[in-house]
mmJSON file of the N, C-alpha and C atoms, coordinates in Angstrom:
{"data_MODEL":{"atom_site":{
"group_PDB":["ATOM","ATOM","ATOM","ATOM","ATOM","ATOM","ATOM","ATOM","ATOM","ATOM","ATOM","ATOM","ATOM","ATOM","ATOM","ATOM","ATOM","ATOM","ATOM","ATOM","ATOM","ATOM","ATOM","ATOM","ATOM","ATOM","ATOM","ATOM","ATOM","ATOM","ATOM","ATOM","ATOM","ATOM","ATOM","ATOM","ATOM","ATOM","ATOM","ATOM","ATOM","ATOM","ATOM","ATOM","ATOM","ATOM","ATOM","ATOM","ATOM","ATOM","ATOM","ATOM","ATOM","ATOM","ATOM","ATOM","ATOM","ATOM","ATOM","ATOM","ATOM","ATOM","ATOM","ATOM","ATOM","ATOM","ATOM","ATOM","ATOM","ATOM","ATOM","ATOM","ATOM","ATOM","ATOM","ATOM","ATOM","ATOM","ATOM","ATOM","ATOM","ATOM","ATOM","ATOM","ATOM","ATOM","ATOM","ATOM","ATOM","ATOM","ATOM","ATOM","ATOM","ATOM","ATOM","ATOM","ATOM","ATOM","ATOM","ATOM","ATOM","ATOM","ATOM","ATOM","ATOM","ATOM","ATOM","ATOM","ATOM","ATOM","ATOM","ATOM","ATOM","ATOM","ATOM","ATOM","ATOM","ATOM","ATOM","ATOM","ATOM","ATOM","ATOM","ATOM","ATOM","ATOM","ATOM","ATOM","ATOM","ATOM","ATOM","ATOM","ATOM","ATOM","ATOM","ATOM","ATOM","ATOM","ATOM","ATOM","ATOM","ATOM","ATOM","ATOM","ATOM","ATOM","ATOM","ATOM","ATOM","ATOM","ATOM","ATOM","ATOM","ATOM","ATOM","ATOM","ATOM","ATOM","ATOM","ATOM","ATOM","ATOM","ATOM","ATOM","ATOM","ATOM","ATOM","ATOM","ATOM","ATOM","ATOM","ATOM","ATOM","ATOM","ATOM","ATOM","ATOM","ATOM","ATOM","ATOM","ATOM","ATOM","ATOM","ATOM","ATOM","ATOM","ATOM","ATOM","ATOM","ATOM","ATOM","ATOM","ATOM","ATOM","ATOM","ATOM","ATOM","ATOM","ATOM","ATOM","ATOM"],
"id":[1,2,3,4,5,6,7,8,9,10,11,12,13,14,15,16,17,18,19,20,21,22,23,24,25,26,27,28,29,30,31,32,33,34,35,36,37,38,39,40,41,42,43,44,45,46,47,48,49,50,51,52,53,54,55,56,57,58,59,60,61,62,63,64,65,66,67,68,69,70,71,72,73,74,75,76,77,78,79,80,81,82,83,84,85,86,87,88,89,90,91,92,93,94,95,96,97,98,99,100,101,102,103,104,105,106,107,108,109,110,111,112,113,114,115,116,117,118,119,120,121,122,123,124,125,126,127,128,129,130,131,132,133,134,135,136,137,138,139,140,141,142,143,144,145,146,147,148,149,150,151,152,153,154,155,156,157,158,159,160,161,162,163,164,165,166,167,168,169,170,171,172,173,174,175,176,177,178,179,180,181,182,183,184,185,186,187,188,189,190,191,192,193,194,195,196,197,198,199,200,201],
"type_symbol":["N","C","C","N","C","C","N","C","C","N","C","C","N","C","C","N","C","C","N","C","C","N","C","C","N","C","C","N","C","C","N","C","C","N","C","C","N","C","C","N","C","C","N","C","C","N","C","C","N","C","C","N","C","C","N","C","C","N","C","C","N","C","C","N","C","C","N","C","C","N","C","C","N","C","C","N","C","C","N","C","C","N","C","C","N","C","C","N","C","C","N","C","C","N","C","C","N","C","C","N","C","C","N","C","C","N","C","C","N","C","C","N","C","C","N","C","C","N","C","C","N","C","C","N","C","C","N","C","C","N","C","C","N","C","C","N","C","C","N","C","C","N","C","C","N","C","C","N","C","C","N","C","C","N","C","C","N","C","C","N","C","C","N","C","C","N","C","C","N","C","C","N","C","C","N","C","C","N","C","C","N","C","C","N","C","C","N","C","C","N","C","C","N","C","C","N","C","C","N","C","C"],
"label_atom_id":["N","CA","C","N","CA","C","N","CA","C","N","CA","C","N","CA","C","N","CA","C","N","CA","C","N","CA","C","N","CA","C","N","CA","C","N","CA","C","N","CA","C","N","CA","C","N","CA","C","N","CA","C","N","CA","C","N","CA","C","N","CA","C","N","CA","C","N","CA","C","N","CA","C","N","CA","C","N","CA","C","N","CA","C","N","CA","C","N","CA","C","N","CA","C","N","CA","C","N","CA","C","N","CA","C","N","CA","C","N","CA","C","N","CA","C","N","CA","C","N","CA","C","N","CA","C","N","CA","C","N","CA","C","N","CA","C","N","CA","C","N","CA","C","N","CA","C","N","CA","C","N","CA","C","N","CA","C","N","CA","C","N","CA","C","N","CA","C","N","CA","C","N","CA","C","N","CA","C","N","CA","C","N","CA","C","N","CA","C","N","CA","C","N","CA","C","N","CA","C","N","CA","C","N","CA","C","N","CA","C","N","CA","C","N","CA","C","N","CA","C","N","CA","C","N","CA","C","N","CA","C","N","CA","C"],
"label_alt_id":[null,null,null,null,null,null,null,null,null,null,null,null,null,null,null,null,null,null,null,null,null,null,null,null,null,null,null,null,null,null,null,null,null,null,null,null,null,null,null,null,null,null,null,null,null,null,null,null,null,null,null,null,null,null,null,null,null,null,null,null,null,null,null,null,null,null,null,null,null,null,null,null,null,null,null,null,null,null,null,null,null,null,null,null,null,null,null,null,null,null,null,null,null,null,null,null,null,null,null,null,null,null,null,null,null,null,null,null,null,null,null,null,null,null,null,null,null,null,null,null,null,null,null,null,null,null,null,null,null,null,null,null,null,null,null,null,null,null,null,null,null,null,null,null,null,null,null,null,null,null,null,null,null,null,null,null,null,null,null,null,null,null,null,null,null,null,null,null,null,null,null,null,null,null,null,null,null,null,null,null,null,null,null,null,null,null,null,null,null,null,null,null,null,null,null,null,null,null,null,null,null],
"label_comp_id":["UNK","UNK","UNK","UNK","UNK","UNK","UNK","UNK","UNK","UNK","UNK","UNK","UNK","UNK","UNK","UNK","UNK","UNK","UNK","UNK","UNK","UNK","UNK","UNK","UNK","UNK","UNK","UNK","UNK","UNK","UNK","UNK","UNK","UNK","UNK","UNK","UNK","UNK","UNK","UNK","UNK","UNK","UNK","UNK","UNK","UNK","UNK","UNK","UNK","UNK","UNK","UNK","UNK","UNK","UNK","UNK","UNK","UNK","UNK","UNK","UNK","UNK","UNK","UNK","UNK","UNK","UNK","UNK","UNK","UNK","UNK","UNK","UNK","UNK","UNK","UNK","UNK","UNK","UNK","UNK","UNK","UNK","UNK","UNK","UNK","UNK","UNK","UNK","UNK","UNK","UNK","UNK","UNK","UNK","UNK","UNK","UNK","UNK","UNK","UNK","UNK","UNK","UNK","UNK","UNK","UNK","UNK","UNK","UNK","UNK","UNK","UNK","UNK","UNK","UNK","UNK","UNK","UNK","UNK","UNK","UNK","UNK","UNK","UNK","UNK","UNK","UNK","UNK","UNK","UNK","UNK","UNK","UNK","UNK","UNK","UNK","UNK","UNK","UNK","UNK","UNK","UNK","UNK","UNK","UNK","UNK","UNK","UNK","UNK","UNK","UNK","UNK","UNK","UNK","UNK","UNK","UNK","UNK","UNK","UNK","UNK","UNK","UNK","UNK","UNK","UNK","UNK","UNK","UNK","UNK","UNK","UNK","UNK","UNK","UNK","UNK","UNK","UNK","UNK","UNK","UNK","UNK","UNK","UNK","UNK","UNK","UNK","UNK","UNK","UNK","UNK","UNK","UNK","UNK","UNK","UNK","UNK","UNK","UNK","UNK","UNK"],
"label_asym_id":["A","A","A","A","A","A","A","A","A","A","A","A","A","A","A","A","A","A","A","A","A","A","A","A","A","A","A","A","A","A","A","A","A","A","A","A","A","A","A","A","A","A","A","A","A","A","A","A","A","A","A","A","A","A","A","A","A","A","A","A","A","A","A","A","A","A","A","A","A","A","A","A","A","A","A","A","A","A","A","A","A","A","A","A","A","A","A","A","A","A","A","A","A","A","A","A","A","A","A","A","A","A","A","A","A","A","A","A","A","A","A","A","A","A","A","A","A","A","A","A","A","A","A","A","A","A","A","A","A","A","A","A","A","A","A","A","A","A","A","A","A","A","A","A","A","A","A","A","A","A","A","A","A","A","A","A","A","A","A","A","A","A","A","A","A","A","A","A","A","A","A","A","A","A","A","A","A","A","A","A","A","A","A","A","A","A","A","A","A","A","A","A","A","A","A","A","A","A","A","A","A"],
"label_entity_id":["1","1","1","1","1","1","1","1","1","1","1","1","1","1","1","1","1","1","1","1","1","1","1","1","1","1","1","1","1","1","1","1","1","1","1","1","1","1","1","1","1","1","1","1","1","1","1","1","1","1","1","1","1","1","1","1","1","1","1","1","1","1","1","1","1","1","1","1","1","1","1","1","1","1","1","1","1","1","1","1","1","1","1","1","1","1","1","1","1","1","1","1","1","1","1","1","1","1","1","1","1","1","1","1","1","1","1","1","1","1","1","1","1","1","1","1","1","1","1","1","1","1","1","1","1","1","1","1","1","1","1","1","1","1","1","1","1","1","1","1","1","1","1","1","1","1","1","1","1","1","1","1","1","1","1","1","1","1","1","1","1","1","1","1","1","1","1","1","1","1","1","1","1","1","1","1","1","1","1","1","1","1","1","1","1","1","1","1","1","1","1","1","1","1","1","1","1","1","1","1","1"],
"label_seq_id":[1,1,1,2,2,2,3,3,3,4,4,4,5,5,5,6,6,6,7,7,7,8,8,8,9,9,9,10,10,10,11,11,11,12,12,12,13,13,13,14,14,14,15,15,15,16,16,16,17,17,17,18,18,18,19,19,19,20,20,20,21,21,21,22,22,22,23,23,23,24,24,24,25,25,25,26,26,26,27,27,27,28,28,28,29,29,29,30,30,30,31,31,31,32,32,32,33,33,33,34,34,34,35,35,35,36,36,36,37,37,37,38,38,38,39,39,39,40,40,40,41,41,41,42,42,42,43,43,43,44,44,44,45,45,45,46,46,46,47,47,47,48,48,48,49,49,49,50,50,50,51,51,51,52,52,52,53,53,53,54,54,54,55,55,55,56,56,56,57,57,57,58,58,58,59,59,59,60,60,60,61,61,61,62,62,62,63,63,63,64,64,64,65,65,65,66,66,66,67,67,67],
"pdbx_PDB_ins_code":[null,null,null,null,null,null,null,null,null,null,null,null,null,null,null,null,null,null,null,null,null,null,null,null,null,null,null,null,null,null,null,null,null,null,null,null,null,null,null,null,null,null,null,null,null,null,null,null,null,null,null,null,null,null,null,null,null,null,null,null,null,null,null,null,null,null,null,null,null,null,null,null,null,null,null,null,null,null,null,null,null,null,null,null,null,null,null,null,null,null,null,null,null,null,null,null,null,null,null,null,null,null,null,null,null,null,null,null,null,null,null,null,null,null,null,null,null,null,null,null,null,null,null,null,null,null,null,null,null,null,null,null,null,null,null,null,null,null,null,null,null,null,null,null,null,null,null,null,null,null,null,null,null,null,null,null,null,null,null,null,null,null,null,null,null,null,null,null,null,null,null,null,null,null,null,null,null,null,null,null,null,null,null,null,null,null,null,null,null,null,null,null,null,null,null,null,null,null,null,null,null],
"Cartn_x":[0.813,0.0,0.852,2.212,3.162,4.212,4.24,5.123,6.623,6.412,7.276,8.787,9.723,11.132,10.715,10.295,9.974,9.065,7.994,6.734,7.81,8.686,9.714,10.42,10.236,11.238,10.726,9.196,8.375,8.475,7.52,7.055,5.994,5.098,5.444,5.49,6.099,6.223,4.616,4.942,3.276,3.516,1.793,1.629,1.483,1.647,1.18,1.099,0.528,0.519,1.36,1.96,3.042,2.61,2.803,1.646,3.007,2.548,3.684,4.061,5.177,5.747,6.23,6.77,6.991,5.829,5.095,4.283,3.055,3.183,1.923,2.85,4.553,5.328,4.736,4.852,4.711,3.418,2.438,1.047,0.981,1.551,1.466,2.168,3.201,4.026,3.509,2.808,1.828,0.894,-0.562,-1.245,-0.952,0.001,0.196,0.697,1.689,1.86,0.53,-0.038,-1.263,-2.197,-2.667,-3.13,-2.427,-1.213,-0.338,-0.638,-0.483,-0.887,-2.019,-3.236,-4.69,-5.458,-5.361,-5.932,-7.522,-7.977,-9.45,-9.725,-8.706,-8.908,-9.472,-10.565,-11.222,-10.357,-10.931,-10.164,-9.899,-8.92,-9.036,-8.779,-9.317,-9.202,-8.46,-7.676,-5.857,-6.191,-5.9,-6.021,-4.811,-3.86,-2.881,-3.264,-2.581,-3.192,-1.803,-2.569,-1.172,-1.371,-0.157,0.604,0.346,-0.563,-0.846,0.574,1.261,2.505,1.701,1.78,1.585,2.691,2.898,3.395,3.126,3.702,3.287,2.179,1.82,0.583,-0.923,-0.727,-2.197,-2.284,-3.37,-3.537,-4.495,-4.47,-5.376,-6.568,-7.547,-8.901,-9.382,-10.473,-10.982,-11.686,-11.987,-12.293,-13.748,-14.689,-15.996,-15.756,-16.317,-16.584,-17.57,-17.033,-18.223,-18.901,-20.171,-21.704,-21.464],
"Cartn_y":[-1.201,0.0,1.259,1.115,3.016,2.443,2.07,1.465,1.704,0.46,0.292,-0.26,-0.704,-1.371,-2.653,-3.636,-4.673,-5.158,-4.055,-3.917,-4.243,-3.527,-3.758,-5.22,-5.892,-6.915,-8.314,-8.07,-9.615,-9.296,-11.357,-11.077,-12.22,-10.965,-10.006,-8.461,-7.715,-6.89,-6.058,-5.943,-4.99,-3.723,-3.6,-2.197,-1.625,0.088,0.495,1.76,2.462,3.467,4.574,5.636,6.226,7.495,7.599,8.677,9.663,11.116,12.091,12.389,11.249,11.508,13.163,13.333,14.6,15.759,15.972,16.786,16.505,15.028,14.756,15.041,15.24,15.328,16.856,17.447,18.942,19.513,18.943,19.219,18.807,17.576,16.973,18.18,18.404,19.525,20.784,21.166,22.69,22.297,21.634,21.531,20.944,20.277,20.366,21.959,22.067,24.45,24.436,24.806,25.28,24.895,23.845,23.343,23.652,23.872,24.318,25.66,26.557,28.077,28.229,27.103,27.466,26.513,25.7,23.927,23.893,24.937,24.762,24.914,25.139,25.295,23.953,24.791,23.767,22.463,21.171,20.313,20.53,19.754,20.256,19.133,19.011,17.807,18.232,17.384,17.768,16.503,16.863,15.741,15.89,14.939,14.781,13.652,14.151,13.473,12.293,11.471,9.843,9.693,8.7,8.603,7.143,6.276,4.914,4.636,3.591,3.213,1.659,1.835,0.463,-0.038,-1.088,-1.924,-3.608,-4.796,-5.737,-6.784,-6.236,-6.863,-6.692,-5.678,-5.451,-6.006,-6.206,-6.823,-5.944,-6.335,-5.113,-5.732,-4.867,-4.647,-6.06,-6.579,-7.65,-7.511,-8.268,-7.646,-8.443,-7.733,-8.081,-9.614,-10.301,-11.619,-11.098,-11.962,-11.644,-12.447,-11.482,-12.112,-12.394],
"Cartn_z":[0.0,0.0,0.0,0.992,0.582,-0.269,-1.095,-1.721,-1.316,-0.563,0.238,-0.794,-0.618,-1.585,-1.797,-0.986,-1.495,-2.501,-2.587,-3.522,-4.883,-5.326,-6.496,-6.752,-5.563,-5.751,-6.007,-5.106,-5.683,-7.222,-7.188,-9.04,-8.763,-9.799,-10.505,-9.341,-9.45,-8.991,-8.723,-7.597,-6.847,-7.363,-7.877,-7.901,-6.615,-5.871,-4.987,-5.098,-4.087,-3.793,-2.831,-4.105,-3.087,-2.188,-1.274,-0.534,-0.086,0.023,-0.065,1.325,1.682,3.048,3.826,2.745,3.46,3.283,2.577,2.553,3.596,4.403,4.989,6.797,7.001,7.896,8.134,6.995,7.13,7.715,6.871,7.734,8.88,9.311,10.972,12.245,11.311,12.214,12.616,10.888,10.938,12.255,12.362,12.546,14.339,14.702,15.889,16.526,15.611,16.645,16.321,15.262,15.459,16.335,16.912,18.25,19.56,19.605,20.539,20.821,20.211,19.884,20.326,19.958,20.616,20.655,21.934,21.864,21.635,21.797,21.315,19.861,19.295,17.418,16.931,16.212,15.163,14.688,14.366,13.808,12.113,11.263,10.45,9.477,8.218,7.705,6.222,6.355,5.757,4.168,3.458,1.948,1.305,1.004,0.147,-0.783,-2.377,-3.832,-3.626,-3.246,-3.4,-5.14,-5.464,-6.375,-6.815,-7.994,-8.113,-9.29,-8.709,-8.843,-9.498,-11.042,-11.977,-12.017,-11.791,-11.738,-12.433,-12.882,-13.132,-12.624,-11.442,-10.961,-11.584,-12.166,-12.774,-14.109,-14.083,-15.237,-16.367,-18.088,-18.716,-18.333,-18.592,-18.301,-18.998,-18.613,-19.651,-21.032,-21.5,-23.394,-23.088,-23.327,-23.83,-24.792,-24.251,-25.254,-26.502,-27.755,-28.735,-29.38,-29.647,-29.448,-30.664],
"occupancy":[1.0,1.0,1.0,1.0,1.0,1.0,1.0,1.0,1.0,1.0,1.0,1.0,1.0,1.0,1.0,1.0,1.0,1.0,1.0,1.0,1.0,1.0,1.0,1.0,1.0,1.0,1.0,1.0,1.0,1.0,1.0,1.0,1.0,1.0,1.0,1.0,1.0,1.0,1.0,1.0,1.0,1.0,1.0,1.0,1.0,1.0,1.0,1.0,1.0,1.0,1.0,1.0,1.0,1.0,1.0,1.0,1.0,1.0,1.0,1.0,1.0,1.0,1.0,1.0,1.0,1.0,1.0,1.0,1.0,1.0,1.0,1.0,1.0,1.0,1.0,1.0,1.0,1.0,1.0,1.0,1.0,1.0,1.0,1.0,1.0,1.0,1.0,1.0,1.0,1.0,1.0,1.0,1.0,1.0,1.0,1.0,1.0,1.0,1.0,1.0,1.0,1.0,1.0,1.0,1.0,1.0,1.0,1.0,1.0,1.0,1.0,1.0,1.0,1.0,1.0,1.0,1.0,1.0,1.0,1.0,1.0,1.0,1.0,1.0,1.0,1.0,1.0,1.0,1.0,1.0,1.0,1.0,1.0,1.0,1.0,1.0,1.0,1.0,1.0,1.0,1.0,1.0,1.0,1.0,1.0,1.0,1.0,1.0,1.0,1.0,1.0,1.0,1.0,1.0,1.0,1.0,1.0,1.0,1.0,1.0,1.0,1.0,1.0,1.0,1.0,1.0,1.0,1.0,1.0,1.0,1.0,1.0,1.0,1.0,1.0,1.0,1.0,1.0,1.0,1.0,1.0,1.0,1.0,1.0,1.0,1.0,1.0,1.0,1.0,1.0,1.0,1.0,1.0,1.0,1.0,1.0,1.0,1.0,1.0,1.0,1.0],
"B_iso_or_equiv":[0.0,0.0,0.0,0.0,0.0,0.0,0.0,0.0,0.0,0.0,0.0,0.0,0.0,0.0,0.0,0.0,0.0,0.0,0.0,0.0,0.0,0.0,0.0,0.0,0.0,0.0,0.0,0.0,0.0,0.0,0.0,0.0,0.0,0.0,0.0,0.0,0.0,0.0,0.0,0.0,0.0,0.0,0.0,0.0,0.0,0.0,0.0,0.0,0.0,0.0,0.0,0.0,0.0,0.0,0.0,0.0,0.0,0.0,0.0,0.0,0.0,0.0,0.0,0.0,0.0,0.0,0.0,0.0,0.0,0.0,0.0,0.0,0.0,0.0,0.0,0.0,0.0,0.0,0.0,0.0,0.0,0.0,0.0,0.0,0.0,0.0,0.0,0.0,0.0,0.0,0.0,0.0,0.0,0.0,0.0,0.0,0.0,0.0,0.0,0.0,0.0,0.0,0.0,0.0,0.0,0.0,0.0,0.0,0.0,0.0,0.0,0.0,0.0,0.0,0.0,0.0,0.0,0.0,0.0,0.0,0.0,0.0,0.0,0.0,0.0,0.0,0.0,0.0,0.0,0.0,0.0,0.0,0.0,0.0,0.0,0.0,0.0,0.0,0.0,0.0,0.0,0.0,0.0,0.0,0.0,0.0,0.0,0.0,0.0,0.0,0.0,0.0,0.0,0.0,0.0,0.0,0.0,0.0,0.0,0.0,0.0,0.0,0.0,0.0,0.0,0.0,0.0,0.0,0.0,0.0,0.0,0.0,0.0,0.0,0.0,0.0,0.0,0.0,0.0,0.0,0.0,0.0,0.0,0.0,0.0,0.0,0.0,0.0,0.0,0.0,0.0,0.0,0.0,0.0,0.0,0.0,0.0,0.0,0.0,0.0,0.0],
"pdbx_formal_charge":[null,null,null,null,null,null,null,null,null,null,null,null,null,null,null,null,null,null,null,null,null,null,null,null,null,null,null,null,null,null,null,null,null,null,null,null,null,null,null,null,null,null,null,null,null,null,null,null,null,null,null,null,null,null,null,null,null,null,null,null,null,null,null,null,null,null,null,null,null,null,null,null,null,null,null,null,null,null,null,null,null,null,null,null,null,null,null,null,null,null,null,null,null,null,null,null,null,null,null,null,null,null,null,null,null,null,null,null,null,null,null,null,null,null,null,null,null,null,null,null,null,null,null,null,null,null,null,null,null,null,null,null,null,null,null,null,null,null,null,null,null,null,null,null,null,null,null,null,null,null,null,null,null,null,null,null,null,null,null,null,null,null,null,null,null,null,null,null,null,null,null,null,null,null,null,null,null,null,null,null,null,null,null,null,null,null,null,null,null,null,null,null,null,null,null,null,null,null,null,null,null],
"auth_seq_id":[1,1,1,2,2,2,3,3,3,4,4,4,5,5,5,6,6,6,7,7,7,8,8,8,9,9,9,10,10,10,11,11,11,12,12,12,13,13,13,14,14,14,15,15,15,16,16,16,17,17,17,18,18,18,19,19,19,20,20,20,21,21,21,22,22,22,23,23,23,24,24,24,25,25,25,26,26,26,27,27,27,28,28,28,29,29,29,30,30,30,31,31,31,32,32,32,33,33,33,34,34,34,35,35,35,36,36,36,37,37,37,38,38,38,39,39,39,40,40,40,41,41,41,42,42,42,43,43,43,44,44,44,45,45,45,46,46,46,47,47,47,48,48,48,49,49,49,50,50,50,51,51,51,52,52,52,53,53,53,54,54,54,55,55,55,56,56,56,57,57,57,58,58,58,59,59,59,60,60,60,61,61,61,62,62,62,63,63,63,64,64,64,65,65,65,66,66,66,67,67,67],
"auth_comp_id":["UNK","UNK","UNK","UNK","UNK","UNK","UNK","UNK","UNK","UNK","UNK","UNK","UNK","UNK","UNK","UNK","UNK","UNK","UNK","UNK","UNK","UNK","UNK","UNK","UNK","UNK","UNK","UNK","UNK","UNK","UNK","UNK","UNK","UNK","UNK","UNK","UNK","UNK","UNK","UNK","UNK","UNK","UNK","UNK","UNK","UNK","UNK","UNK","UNK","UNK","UNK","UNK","UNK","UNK","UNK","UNK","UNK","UNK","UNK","UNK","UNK","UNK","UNK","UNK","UNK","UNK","UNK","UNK","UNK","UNK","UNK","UNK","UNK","UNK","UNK","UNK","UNK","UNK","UNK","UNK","UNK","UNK","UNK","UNK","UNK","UNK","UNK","UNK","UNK","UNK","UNK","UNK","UNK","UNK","UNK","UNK","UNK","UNK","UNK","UNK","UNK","UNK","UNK","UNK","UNK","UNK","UNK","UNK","UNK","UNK","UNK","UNK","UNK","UNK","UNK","UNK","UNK","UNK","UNK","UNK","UNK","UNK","UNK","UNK","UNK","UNK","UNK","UNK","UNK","UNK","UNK","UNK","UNK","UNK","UNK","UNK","UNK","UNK","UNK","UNK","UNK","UNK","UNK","UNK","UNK","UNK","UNK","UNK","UNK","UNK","UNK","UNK","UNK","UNK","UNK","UNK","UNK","UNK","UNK","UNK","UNK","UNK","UNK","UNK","UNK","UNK","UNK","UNK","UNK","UNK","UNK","UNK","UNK","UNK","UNK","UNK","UNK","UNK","UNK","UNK","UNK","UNK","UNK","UNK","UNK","UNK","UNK","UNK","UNK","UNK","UNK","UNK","UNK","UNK","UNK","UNK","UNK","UNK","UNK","UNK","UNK"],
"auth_asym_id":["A","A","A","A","A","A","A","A","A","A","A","A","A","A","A","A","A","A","A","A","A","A","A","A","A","A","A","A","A","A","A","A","A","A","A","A","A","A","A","A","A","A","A","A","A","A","A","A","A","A","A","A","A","A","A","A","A","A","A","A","A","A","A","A","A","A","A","A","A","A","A","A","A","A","A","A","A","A","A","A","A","A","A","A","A","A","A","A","A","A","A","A","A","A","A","A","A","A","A","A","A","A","A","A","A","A","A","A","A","A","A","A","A","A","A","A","A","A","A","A","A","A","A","A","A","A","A","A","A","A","A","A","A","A","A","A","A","A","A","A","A","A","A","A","A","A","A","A","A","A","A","A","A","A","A","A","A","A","A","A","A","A","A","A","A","A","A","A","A","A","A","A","A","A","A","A","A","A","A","A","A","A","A","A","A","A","A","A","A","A","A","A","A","A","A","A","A","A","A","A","A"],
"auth_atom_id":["N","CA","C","N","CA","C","N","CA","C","N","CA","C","N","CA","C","N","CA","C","N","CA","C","N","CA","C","N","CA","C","N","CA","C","N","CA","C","N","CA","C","N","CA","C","N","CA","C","N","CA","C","N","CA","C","N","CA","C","N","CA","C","N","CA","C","N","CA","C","N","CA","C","N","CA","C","N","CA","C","N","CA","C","N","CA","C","N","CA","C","N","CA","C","N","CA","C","N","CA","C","N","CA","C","N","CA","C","N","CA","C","N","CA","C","N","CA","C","N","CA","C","N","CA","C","N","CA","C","N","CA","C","N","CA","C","N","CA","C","N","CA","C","N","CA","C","N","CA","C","N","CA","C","N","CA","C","N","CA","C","N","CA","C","N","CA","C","N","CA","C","N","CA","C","N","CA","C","N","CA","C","N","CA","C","N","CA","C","N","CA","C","N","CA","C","N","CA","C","N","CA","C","N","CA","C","N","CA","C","N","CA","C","N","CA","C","N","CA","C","N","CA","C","N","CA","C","N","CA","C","N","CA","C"],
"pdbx_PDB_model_num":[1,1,1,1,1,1,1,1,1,1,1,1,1,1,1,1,1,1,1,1,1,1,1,1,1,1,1,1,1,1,1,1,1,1,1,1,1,1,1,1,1,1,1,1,1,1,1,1,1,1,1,1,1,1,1,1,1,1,1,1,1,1,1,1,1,1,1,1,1,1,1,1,1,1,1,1,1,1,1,1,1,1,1,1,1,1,1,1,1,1,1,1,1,1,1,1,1,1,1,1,1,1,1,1,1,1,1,1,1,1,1,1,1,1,1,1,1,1,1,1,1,1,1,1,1,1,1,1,1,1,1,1,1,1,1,1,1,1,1,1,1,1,1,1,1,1,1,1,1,1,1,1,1,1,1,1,1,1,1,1,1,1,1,1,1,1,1,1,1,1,1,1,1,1,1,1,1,1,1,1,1,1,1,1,1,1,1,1,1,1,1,1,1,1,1,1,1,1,1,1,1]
}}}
C-alpha cells in the first residue's frame, strides 16, 4: 500500500501506492503548533493526492466476449 522497496522486488512486482511523506510530515508539524498556539482550534481535515505506482501486478482490463 506506501510502496514500500519490497513492492519492487516480488514477481510479478506490486503495484502500490506512493503517498507524499513529506508533505503529509509537514502538515502533521503545521497543525500540531497550530493546536499548541490554541488547543481549542477547530479540527481540520488535511487531503494529500497519493501517487498509483503500476506496476506488473495489474492486469489489462478484460475484453468483452463476442456475441
Amino acid at each position: 500500500f506506501d510502496n514500500i522497496q519490497e513492492t519492487r522486488l516480488l514477481t510479478p512486482p506490486l503495484s502500490s501506492i506512493d503517498v507524499p511523506r513529506v508533505d503529509m510530515a509537514i502538515a502533521a508539524v503545521d497543525l500540531l503548533v497550530k493546536h499548541m498556539n490554541n488547543p481549542l482550534s477547530a479540527h481540520e481535515l488535511i487531503q494529500l493526492q497519493p501517487v498509483l505506482v503500476v506496476r506488473g501486478s495489474l492486469a489489462a482490463p478484460p475484453q468483452p466476449l463476442p456475441m
